[in-house]
C-alpha angles and dihedrals in degrees: 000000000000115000108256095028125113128258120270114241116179100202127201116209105198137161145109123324108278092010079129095255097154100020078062100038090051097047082044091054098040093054078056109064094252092118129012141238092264090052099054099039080055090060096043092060101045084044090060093041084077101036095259099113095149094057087075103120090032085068093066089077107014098080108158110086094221080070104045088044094055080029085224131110126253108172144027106281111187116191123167124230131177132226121179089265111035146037103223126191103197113213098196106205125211116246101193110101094234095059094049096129109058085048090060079052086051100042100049094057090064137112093185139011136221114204110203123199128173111231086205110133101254097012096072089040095053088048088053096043115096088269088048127108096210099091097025085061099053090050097050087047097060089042093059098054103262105138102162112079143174132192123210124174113205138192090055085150095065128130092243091036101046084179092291119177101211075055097061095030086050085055101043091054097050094043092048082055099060095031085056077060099047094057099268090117107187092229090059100033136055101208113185126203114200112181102226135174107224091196098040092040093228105164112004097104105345124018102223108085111233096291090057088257114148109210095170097058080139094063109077097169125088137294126249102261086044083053098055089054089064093060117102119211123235132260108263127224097228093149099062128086123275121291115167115162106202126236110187146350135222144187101215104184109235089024108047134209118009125185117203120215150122120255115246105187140350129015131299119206141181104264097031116130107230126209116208109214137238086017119069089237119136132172139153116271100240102185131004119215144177119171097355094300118114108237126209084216141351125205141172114346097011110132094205137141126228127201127228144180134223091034133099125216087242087069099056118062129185107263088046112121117215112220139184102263091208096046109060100296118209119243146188117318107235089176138336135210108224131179102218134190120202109216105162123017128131095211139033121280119233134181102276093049109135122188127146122275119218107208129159090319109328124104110193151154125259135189109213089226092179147011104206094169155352115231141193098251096221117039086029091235116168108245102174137009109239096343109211084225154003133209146180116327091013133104138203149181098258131191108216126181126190123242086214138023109289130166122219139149140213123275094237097057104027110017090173086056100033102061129070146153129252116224127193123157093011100296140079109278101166142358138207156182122225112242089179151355133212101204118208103246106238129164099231110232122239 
């Protein structure tokens, strides 16, 4: 990073379906500079052409018009605002539960999280309910790693809500109580809750509302922008060797093939071979980029795209990691040794058991090979020598071996690339952390 220029934040923004995620982002951007006047007064019209006035600022982000037609999101949508003291890249996640996915893509890009939830009277109560996203969210998000969180709770303007105070403390207490379960224990971890309007913009980056009102006299505590600034960014792991998931690919005619991602760890240049693991793929990186601006290097926490040559889009897949091929690559996964807590199955889990595995940004199935043994979850004592099952609230040593080629790493080595999420029925049954990994011997070709 350059001297003199601000530090780098990649922000999540989760939570339930119509909890306002992208209505409030893009408000947030746009009283950021990020998009001007004309912009958004192009959007309101067209958001009122179909009868959808009050999906201005989401519009902002939510750019496919099969999105802005349903008004909710679909992919990951990064867009990059300033404050005085950071430089933010806003992954806004989609809520709705078809879309999950793209949301843990999202999600394990991120330095921080913002959990939204709507204080409207029916809205806060679906996204805790056991359909709801609200609580599946928070606890992806500490899975994967996010443990700085912020909780804004939006639609304080709403006819049920008319900016009450027993409304936003109700919420917060309820919300402290399932984010304490889902690992974010109040000894280890400062959450903060802002109570926002998405739509009026209080308390985003002033209180009073545009006529200078103040509906929130009761909050004494900061807005959101103010908020962001008190996060603090996390170390990056600029001395290991390059890790890079991949995201997307595209085809960009004149330039060629460009693969989208956030680097994990270590550095990425113009002139590196890159390795794309688990395939035996490597070509020269050609450009860095990140927003459109070409970069002599990008390391840890940079969202960029780099173009290469010799290599079609069909041979590079969301959930690859590009590698250094000269610094200690990564490769295909024959196995891996995972410690895995079951936190919400209906059933017990046996050796054979085979759901997908959300890790970096792969999303893969994996076949549980082996239960070697059942252990406390929080000291690691071993309970039972291979277990025949686990279930709810246990945890175990599990083999697990992929159904296609997939590329992680320990905990220990690569965190960003040793946890993930295990999904069944549409919805997180366990997590887990890598212990070890028996990687499948190839010569790379050149």
């Amino acid at each position: 990073m350059a001297k003199g220029e601000k530090d780098r934040v990649s922000l999540v923004v989760i939570g339930h379906v119509d909890a306002g995620k992208s209505t409030s982002t893009g408000h947030l951007v746009y009283l950021c500079g990020g998009i001007d006047e004309r912009e958004i007064a192009k959007f309101k019209k067209e958001a009122e052409l179909i009868g959808k006035g009050s999906f201005a600022f989401a519009w902002v982000l939510d750019k496919l018009k099969s999105e802005r037609d349903r008004g909710i999101t679909i992919n990951i949508t990064l867009t990059k605002f300033e404050t005085e003291k950071y430089q933010f890249t806003i992954i806004d996640a989609p809520g709705h539960r078809d879309f999950i996915k793209n949301m843990i893509t999202g999600t394990s890009q991120a330095d921080a999280a913002v959990l939204m939830i709507s204080a409207k009277e029916g809205e806060f109560e679906a996204g805790i309910a056991k359909d709801g996203q609200t609580k599946e969210h928070a606890l992806l998000a500490f899975t994967l790693g996010v443990k700085q969180m912020i909780v804004a709770i939006n639609k304080m303007d709403e006819g049920t809500v008319r900016y009450r105070k027993e409304r936003f403390e109700e919420i917060e207490k309820e919300t402290r109580r399932f984010l304490k379960t889902a690992g974010y224990h109040p000894k280890k971890f400062t959450i903060p809750f802002v109570p926002i309007s998405g739509w009026t913009g209080e308390n985003i980056k002033v209180k009073a509302n545009k006529e200078g009102k103040d509906n929130l006299g009761w909050y004494k505590g900061s807005t959101l922008i103010e908020t962001l600034n008190k996060l603090t960014p996390p170390e990056r792991l600029e001395a290991l060797p390059l890790r890079l998931p991949i995201n997307d690919v595209f085809k960009i005619s004149g330039v060629g093939t460009v693969p989208v991602g956030r680097v994990e760890t270590g550095l990425i240049k113009p002139g590196m071979m890159i390795l794309f693991a688990p395939s035996t793929h490597v070509s020269e990186c050609k450009t860095v980029e990140m927003h459109h601006e070409k970069l002599e290097s990008a390391g840890p926490g940079d969202n960029i795209g780099f173009n290469i040559r010799n290599v079609s889009v069909k041979d590079i897949k969301r959930g690859y990691v590009a590698c250094d091929k000269a610094n200690k690559p990564g490769g295909e996964a024959e196995t891996f040794d995972a410690q895995v807590i079951v936190l919400n199955h209906p059933n017990q889990i046996s050796a054979g058991y085979t759901p997908v595995l959300d890790c970096h940004t792969a999303h893969i199935a994996c076949r549980f090979a082996e239960l070697k043994t059942k252990m406390d979850k929080r000291s690691g004592k071993v309970l039972e020598e291979n277990p025949k099952s686990v279930k709810n609230g246990e945890a175990a040593l599990i083999v697990i071996k992929p159904t296609k080629p997939m590329c992680v790493e320990s905990y220990k080595e690569f965190q960003p690339l040793g946890r993930f999420a295990v999904r069944d029925m549409k919805q997180t049954v366990a997590v887990g952390i890598i212990k070890a990994v028996t990687v499948k011997a190839v010569a790379a070709k050149k």
